[in-house]
C-alpha positions as CSV (number, residue, x, y, z in Angstrom):
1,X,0.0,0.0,0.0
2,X,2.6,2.5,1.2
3,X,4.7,1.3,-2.5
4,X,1.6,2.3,-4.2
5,X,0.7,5.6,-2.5
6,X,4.9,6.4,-3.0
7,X,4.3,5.5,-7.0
8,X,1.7,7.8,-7.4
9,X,3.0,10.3,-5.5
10,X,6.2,10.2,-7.8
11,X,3.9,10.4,-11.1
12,X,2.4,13.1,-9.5
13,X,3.5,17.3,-10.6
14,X,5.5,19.3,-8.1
15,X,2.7,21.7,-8.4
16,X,0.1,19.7,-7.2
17,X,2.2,17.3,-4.5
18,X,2.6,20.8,-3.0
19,X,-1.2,22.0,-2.8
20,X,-1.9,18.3,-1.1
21,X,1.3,18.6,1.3
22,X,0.3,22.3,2.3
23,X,-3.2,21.1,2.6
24,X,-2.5,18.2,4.7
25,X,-0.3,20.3,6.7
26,X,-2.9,23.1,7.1
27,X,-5.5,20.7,8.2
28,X,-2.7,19.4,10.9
29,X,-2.1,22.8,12.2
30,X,-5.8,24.3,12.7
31,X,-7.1,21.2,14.5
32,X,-3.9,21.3,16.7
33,X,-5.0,24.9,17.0
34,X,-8.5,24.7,17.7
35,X,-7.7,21.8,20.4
36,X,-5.0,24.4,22.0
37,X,-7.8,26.5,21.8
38,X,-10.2,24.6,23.3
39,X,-8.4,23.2,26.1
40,X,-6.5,27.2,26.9
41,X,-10.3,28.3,26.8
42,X,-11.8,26.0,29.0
43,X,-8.6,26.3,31.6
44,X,-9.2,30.4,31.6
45,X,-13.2,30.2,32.1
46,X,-12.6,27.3,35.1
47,X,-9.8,30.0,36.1
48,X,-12.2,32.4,35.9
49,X,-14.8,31.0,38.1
50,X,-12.6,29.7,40.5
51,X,-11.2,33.2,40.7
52,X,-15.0,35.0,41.3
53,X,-15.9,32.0,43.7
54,X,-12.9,33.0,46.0
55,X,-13.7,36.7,45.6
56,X,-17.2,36.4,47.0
57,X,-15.9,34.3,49.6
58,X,-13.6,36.8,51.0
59,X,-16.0,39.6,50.6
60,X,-18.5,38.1,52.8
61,X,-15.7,36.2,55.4
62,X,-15.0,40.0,55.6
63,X,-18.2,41.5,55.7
64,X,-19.1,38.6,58.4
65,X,-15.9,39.1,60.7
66,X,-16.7,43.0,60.5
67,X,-20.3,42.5,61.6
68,X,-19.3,40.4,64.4
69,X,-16.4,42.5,65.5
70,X,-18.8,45.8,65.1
71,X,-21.5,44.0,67.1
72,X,-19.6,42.3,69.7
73,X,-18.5,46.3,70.3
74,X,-21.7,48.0,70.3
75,X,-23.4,45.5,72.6
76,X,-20.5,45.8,75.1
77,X,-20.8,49.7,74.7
78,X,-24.4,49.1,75.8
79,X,-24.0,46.8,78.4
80,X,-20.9,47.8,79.9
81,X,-22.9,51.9,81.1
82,X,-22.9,52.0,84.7
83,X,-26.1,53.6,84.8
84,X,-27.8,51.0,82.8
85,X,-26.3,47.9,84.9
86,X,-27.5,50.2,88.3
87,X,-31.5,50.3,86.4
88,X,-31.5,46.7,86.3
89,X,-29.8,45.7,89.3
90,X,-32.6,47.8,91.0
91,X,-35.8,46.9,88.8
92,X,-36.6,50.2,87.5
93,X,-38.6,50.2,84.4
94,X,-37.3,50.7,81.1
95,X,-39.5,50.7,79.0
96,X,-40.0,54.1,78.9
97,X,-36.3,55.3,79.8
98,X,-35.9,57.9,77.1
99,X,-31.9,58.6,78.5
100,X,-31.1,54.5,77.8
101,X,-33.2,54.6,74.2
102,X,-31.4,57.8,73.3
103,X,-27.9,55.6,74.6
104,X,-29.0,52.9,72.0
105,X,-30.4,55.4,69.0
106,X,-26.7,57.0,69.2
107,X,-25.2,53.7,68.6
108,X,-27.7,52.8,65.5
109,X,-26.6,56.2,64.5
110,X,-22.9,55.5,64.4
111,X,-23.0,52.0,62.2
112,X,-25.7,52.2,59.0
113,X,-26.0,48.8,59.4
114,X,-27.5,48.1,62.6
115,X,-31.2,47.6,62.6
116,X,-32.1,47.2,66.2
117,X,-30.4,47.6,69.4
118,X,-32.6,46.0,72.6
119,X,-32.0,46.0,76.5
120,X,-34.4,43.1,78.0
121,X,-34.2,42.9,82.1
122,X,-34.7,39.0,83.6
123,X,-38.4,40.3,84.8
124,X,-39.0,40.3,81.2
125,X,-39.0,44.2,80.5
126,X,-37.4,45.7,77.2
127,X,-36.5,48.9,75.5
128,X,-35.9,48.8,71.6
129,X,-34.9,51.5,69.3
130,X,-37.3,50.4,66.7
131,X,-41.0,50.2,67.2
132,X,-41.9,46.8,68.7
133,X,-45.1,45.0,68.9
134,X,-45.1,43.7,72.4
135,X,-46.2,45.3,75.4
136,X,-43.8,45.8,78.4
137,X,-47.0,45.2,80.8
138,X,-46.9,42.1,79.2
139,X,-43.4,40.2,79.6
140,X,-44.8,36.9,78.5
141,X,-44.6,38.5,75.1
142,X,-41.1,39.4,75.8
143,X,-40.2,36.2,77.4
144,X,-42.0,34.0,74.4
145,X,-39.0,35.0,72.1
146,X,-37.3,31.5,71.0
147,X,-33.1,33.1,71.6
148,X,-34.4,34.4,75.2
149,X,-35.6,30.1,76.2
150,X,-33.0,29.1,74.6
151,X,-30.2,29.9,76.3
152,X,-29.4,30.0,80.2
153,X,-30.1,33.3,81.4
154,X,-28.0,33.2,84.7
155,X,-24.9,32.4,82.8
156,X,-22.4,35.7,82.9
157,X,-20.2,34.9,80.3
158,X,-22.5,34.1,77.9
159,X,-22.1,35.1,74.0
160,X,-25.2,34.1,71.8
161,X,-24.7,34.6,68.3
162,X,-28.2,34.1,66.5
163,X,-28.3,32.8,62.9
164,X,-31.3,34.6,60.1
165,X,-34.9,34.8,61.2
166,X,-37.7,37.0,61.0
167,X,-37.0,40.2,63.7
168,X,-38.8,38.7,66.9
169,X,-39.4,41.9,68.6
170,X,-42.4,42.6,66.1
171,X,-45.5,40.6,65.2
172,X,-46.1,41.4,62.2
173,X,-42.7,39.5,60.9
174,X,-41.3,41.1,57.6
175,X,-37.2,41.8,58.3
176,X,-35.0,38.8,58.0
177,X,-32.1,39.1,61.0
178,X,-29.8,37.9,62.7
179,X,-27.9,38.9,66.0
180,X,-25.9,39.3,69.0
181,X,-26.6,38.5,72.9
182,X,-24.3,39.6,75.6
183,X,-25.7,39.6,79.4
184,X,-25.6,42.5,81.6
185,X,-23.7,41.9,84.7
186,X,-24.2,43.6,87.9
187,X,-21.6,42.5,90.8
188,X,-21.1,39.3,89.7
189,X,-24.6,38.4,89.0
190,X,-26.8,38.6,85.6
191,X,-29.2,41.5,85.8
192,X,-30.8,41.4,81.7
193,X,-29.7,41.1,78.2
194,X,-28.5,42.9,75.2
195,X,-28.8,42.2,71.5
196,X,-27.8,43.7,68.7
197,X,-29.6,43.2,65.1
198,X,-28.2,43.8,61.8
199,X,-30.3,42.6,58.3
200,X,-29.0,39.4,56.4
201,X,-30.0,42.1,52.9
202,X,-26.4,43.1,53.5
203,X,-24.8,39.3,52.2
204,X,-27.3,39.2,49.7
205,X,-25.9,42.3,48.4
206,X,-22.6,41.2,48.4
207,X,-23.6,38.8,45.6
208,X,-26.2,40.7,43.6
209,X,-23.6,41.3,41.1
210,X,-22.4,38.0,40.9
211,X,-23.6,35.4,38.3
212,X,-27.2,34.3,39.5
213,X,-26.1,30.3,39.4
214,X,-24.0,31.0,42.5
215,X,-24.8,29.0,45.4
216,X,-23.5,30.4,48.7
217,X,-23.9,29.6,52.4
218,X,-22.4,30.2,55.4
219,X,-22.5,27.6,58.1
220,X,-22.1,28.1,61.9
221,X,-19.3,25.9,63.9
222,X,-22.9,24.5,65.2
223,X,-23.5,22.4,61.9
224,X,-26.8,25.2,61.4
225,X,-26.8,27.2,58.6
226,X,-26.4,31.1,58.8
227,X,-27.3,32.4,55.2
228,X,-27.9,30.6,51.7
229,X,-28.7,32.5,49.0
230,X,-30.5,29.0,48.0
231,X,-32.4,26.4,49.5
232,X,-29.5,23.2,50.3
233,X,-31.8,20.3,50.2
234,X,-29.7,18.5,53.3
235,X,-27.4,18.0,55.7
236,X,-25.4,15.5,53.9
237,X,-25.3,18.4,50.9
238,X,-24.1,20.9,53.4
239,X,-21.5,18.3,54.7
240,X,-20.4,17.5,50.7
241,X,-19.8,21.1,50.5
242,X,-17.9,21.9,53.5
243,X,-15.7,19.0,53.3
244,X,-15.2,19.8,49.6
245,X,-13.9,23.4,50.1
246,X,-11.8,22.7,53.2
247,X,-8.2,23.9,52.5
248,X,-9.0,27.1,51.3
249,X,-8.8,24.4,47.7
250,X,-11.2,25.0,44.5
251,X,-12.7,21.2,43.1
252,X,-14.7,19.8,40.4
253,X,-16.6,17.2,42.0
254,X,-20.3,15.6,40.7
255,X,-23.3,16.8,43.1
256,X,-24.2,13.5,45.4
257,X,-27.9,13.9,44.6
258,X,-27.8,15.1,41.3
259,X,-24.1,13.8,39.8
260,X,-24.3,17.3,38.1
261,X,-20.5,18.6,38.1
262,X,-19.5,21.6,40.0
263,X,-17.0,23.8,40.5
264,X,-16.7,24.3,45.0
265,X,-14.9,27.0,46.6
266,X,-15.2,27.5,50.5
267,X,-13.1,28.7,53.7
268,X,-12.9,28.9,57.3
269,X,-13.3,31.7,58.9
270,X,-11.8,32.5,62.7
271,X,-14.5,31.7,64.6
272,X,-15.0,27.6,62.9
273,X,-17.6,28.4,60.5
274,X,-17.9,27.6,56.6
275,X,-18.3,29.4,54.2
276,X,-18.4,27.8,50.7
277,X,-20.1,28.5,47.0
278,X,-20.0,26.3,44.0
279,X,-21.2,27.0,40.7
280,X,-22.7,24.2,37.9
281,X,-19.4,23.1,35.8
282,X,-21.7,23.5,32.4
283,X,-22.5,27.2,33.0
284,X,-19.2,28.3,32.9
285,X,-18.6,26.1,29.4
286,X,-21.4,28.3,27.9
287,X,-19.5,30.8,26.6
288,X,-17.2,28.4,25.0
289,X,-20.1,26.5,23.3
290,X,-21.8,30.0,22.2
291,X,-18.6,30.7,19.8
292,X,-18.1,27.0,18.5
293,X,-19.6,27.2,15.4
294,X,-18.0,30.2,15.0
295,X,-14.8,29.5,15.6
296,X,-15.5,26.5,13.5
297,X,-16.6,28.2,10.0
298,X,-13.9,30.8,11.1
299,X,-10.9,27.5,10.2
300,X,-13.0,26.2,6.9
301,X,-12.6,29.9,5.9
302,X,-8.8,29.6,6.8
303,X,-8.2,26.5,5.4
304,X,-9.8,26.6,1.6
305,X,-8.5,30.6,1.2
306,X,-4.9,29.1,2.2
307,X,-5.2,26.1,-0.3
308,X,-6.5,28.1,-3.1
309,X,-3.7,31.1,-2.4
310,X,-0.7,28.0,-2.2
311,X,-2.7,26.6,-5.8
312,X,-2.4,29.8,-7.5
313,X,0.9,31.4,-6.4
314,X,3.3,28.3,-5.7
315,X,4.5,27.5,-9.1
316,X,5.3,31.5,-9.1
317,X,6.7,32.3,-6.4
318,X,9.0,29.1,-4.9
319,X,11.6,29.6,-6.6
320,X,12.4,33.7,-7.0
321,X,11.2,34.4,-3.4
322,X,14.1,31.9,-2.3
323,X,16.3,34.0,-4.3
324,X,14.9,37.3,-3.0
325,X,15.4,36.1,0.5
326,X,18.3,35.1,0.4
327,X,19.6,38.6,-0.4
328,X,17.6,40.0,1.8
329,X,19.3,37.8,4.8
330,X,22.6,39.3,3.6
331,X,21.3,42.9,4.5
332,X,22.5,44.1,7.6
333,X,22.8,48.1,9.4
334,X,26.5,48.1,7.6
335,X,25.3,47.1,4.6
336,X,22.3,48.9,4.4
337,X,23.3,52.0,2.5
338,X,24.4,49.7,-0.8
339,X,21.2,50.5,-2.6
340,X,22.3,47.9,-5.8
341,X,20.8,44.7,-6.0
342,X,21.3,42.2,-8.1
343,X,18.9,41.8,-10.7
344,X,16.2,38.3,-10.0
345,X,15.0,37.3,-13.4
346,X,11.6,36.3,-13.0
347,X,8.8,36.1,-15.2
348,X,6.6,37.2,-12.4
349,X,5.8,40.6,-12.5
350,X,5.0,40.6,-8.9
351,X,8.5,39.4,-8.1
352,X,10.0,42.3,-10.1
353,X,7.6,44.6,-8.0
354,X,8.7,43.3,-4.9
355,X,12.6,43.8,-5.6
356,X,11.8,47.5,-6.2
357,X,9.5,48.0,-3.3
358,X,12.8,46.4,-1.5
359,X,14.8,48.5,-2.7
360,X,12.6,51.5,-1.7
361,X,12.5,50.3,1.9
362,X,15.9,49.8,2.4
363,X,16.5,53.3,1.4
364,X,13.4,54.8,3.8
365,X,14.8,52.3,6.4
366,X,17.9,54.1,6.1
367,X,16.6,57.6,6.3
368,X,14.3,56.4,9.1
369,X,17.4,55.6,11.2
370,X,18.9,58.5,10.3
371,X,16.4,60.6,11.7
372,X,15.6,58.9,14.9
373,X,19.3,59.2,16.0
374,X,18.7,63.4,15.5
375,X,15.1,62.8,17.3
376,X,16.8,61.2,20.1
377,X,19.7,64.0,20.3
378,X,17.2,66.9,20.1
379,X,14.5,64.8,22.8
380,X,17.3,64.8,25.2
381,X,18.5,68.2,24.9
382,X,14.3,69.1,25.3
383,X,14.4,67.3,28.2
384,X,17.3,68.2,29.8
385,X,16.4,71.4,29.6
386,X,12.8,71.2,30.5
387,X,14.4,70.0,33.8
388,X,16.8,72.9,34.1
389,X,13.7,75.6,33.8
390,X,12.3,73.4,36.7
391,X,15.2,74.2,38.7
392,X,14.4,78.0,38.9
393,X,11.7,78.4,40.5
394,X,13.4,76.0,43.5
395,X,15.8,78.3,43.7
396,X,14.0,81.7,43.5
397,X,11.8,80.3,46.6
398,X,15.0,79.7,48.9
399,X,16.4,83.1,47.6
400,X,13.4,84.9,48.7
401,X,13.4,82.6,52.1
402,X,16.8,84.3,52.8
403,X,15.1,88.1,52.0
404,X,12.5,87.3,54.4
405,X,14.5,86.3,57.2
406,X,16.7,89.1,56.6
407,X,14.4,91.6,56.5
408,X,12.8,90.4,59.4
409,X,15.9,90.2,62.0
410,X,18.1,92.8,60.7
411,X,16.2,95.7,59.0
412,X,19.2,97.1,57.6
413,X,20.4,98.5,53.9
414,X,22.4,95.5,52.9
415,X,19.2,93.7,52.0
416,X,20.0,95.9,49.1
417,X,23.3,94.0,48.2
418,X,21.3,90.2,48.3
419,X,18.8,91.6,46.2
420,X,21.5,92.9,43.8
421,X,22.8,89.5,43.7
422,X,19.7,87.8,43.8
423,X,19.0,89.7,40.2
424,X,22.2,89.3,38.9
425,X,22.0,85.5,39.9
426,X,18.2,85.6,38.2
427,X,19.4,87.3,35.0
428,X,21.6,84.8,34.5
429,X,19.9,81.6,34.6
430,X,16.9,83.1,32.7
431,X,18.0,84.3,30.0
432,X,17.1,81.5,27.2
433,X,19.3,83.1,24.1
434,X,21.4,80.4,24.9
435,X,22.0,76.8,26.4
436,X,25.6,77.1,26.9
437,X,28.1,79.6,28.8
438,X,31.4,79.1,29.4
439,X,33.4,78.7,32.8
440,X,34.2,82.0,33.3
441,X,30.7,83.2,33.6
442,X,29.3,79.8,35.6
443,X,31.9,80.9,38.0
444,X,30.3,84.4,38.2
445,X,27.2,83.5,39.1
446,X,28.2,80.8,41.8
447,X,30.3,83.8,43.1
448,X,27.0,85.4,43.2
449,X,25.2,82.4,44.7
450,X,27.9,81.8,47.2
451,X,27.4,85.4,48.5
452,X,23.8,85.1,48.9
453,X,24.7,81.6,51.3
454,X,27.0,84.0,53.1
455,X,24.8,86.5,54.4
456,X,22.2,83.6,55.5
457,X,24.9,81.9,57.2
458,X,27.7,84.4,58.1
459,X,30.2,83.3,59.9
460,X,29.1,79.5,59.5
461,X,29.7,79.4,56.1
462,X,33.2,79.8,54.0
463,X,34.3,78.9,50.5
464,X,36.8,79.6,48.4
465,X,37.0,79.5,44.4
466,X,40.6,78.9,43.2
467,X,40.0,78.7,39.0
468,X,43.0,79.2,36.4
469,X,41.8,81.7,34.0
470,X,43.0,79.7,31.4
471,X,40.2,77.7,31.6
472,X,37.7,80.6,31.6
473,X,36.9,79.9,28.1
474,X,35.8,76.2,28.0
475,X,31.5,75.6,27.5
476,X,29.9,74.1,29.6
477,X,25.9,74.2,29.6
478,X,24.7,76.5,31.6
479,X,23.4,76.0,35.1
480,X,25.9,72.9,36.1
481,X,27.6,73.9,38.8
482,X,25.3,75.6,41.0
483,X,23.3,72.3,41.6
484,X,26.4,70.9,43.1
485,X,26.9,73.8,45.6
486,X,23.1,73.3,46.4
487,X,23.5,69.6,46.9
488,X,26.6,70.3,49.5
489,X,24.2,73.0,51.5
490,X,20.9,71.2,51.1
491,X,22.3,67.7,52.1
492,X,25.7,66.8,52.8
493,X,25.8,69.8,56.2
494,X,21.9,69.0,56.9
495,X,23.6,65.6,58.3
496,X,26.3,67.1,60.1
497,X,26.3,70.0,62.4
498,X,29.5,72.1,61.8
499,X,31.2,75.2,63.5
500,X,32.1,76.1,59.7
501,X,31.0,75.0,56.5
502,X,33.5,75.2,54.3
503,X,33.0,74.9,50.3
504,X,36.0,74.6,47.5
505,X,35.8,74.7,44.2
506,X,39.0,74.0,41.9
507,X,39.7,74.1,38.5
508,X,42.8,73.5,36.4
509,X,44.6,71.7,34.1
510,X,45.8,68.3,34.1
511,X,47.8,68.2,31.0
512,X,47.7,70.7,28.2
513,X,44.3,69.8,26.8
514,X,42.6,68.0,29.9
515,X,40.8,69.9,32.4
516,X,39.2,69.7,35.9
517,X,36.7,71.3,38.3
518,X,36.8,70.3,41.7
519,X,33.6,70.8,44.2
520,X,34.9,69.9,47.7
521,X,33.0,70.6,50.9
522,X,33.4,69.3,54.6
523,X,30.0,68.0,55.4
524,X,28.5,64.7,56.0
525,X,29.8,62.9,52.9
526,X,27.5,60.8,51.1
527,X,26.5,57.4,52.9
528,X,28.1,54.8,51.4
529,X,25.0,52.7,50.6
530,X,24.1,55.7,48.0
531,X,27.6,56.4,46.9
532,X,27.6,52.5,45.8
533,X,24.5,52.8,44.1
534,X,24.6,56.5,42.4
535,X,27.0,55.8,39.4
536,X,24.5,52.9,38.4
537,X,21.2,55.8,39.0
538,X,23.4,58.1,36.4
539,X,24.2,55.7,33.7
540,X,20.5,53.9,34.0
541,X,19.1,57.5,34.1
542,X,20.8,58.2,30.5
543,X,19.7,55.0,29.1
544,X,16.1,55.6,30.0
545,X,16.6,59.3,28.6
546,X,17.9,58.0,25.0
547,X,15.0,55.2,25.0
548,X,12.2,57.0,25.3
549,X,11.9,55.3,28.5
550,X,9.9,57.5,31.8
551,X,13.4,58.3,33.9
552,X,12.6,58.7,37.6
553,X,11.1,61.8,39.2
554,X,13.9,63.6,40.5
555,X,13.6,65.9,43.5
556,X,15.5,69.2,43.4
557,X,18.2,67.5,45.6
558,X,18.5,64.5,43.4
559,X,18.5,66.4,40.1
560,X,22.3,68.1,41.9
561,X,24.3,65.3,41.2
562,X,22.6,62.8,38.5
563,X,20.8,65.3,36.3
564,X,24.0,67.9,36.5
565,X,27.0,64.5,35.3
566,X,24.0,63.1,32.2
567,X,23.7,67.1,31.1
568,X,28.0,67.1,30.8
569,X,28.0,63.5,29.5
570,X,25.3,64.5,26.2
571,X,27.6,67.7,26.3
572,X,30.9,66.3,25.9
573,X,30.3,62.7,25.2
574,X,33.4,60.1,25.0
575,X,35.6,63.0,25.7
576,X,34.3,63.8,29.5
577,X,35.0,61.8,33.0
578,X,33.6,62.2,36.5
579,X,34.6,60.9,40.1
580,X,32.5,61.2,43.2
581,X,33.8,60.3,46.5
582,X,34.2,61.0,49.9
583,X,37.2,63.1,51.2
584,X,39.9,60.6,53.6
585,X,39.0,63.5,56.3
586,X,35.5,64.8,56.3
587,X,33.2,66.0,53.2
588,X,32.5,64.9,50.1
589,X,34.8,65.1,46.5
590,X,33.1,65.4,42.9
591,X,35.5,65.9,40.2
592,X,34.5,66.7,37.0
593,X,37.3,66.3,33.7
594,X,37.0,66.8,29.9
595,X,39.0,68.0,26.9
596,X,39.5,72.1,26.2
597,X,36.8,73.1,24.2
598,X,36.4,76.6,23.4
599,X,33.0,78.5,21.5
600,X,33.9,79.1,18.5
601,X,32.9,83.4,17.8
């Protein structure tokens, strides 16, 4: 058989060996597909459903511990009043007590979700903040209520919690509720009763938006259940479901009455009781059944437009595509401006088309480039100095700090001289003719800067500028240095207290062509888990700036440093260097170097 199929197959044209290979393969591929499919659909919908089972778990375990916890506090604010143990030590009537009712309408007040709070004395008296139906002349109303014979009414330590009913206090029974009992103790002894109401509405609302097939309950450490949102038809249900959820786990177990599968979620909260939902396996599968035919017509289509495109085109194309491509896996960025190709005899005109539209995109491609390096250059000279113009205004808000204060202890004339600086120091940084000064002038207005720091700090502050003149014409963009002197004042002396702070700033020659500025202080230094780490912030900060990529928000204090050394590095490129440590004494050291480079006129 295989001999005969292989004969055929031999006898058979290139052309159409292809069309049944392709279609075989096609066929292959989009069932293996639409099983991957299937399978990845049905794992994210079971996903799914587990995922909003365990939400609506935690919202009501969290809803029920805050009820309790909120209860459990209101009763004892209740109970624990002095004045209110004294009333029923001494068998004064409560019914009308409008001081205690006006005790418990404060505590309604303060939670939304309280419904009723009740004070019932052992001679069967009550007071309730909502209207009730009994009389207080009549206790055996009072006493008739089914939590009040249940449970023993001497006991002291007593906690009652009380799963849904219909509110008891009332006869015409319309409120579902459910509540907490403390006991009112009086010098050892029980002397009444208070309970706290909230409405079960307030779990049903936690799954009104959820899908309508959920089944929830919650079941007491009792074995009785608390709330359902549906009737559970036993006790060996309720058991199924508890024990199926235990873990915290989500299963797919058949229904022991039914054998319907279903997906079962549950917990345990802190207090012993269950709470659990499941949800019918086939409901979540309906979405996945809705789009099977579609996705089903949606592979025919596929399948028949693929074999009809390989029938019509293969003959064509096979063998000048393989050509085409296997120029175009010689092209590479060093390559790329060699526009010549050699010439792919086809008799396809589509062929001949597509060697000139490559041609045509290599050449875009290369203008593309081109012009995404210049974007990138110009981008982070915008943002550069986007963040110097941010600088300003920091500056101009200290500057005016040190007016006030002046003006304020001294009232004398050489507020005059700051304010001279002050402009002198504004004109310079905001005049925006031009990005880039020159040394000499940067020097100028940290003179002026420097000056301004003197007269807030006197005596406390000294610096010195030593700076050969022959490096007065180097460029430099403007505004670098200043940032440094900040970063000295703002952080490395807010760390240490000194008698003086003292601030130097050096710059000379290394070698004929090589230059250095030195900024030197005798503060705090930096701590040696940022020095270790601030190189790495500078060079990750100029990545992100030359790929597009969001740097981090710098504070005026962090823009000193990093901003100032990525601003000289665009400036200068491979020709400039930088050092930052701390001095062998005291301080901190930041050197910056680069080649002479003077403005041309």
């Amino acid at each position: 058989m295989f001999q005969k199929i292989k004969m055929i197959s031999s006898r058979t044209k290139m052309h159409t060996r292809l069309i049944i290979t392709y279609s075989t393969l096609m066929v292959v591929i989009l069932l293996t597909l639409g099983i991957l499919f299937g399978r990845s659909a049905r794992t994210l919908l079971q996903e799914n459903a587990a995922r909003n089972l365990n939400t609506t778990i935690s919202a009501v375990e969290k809803r029920l511990d805050i009820a309790q916890s909120e209860m459990s506090l209101f009763v004892d604010y209740i109970r624990e009043n002095p004045e209110i143990k004294k009333q029923l030590a001494e068998g004064h009537r409560i019914t009308s007590n409008i001081w205690l009712k006006r005790l418990m309408t404060e505590v309604i007040n303060k939670n939304s979700q309280i419904y009723r709070a009740s004070v019932i004395s052992l001679s069967g008296e009550f007071l309730s903040t909502n209207e009730a139906s009994f009389n207080a002349t009549t206790p055996q109303g009072v006493m008739g209520n089914e939590w009040l014979r249940a449970i023993d009414r001497t006991d002291p330590d007593i906690v009652v919690f009380l799963p849904p009913r219909y509110d008891n206090w009332i006869e015409n029974r319309h409120v579902m509720v459910y509540s907490l009992v403390k006991p009112v103790v009086y010098i050892g002894r029980v002397v009444g009763h208070v309970e706290i109401q909230r409405r079960v509405s307030e779990f049903s609302e936690i799954i009104g938006g959820a899908n309508d097939d959920i089944t929830l309950a919650i079941v007491m450490s009792n074995g009785k259940v608390f709330f359902s949102n549906k009737k559970l038809v036993s006790k060996k249900l309720i058991n199924h479901y508890i024990a199926a959820s235990s873990g915290n786990a989500v299963h797919i177990l058949p229904n022991p009455f039914s054998n319907v599968l279903e997906v079962i979620a549950g917990t345990r909260t802190k207090q012993g009781w269950a709470i659990f939902a499941n949800l019918n396996y086939q409901k979540i599968l309906d979405p996945l059944q809705s789009v099977q035919k579609i996705i089903f017509m949606a592979i025919l289509f596929v399948f028949l437009f693929s074999v009809m495109f390989i029938f019509i085109f293969s003959n064509r194309l096979t063998i000048p595509l393989r050509r085409l491509k296997n120029h175009i896996d010689t092209v590479n960025l060093d390559n790329l401006h060699v526009n010549e190709i050699p010439l792919l005899k086809s008799e396809n005109d589509e062929i001949s088309a597509l060697q000139d539209t490559f041609e045509r995109m290599q050449t875009r491609l290369k203008d593309a480039i081109d012009m995404e390096m210049k974007f990138r250059s110009l981008q982070a000279k915008a943002h550069f100095d986007a963040l110097q113009a941010r600088i300003n205004p920091h500056f101009i808000f200290n500057v005016l700090g040190i007016l006030v204060n002046m003006a304020e202890e001294y009232e004398q004339p050489e507020i005059a001289d700051v304010c001279q600086k002050l402009s002198n120091n504004l004109r310079y940084t905001t005049q925006a003719s031009d990005s880039t000064t020159n040394v000499c002038q940067e020097i100028e207005n940290v003179k002026d800067y420097l000056a301004l720091l003197k007269k807030r700090f006197e005596h406390r502050l000294e610096y010195d500028i030593s700076v050969d003149e022959k490096l007065y014409p180097q460029i430099l963009p403007k505004f670098c240095m200043q940032p440094l002197i900040e970063n000295s004042v703002a952080h490395g002396f807010a760390q240490k207290i000194c008698d003086v702070m003292h601030i130097s700033i050096l710059g000379r020659f290394l070698s004929s062509d090589t230059w250095e500025i030195q900024f030197s202080d005798n503060g705090a230094g930096f701590p040696p888990e940022y020095l270790n780490g601030l190189i790495e912030r500078i060079e990750d900060y100029k990545v992100k700036v030359l790929t597009h990529e969001k740097p981090e928000e710098l504070s005026i204090g962090g823009m000193g440093i990093i901003n100032t050394i990525a601003r000289l590095s665009f400036f200068f490129g491979d020709k400039f260097r930088y050092e930052i440590r701390n001095a062998d004494d005291d301080g901190a050291v930041i050197s910056l170097m680069g080649k002479m480079t003077v403005k041309e006129a």
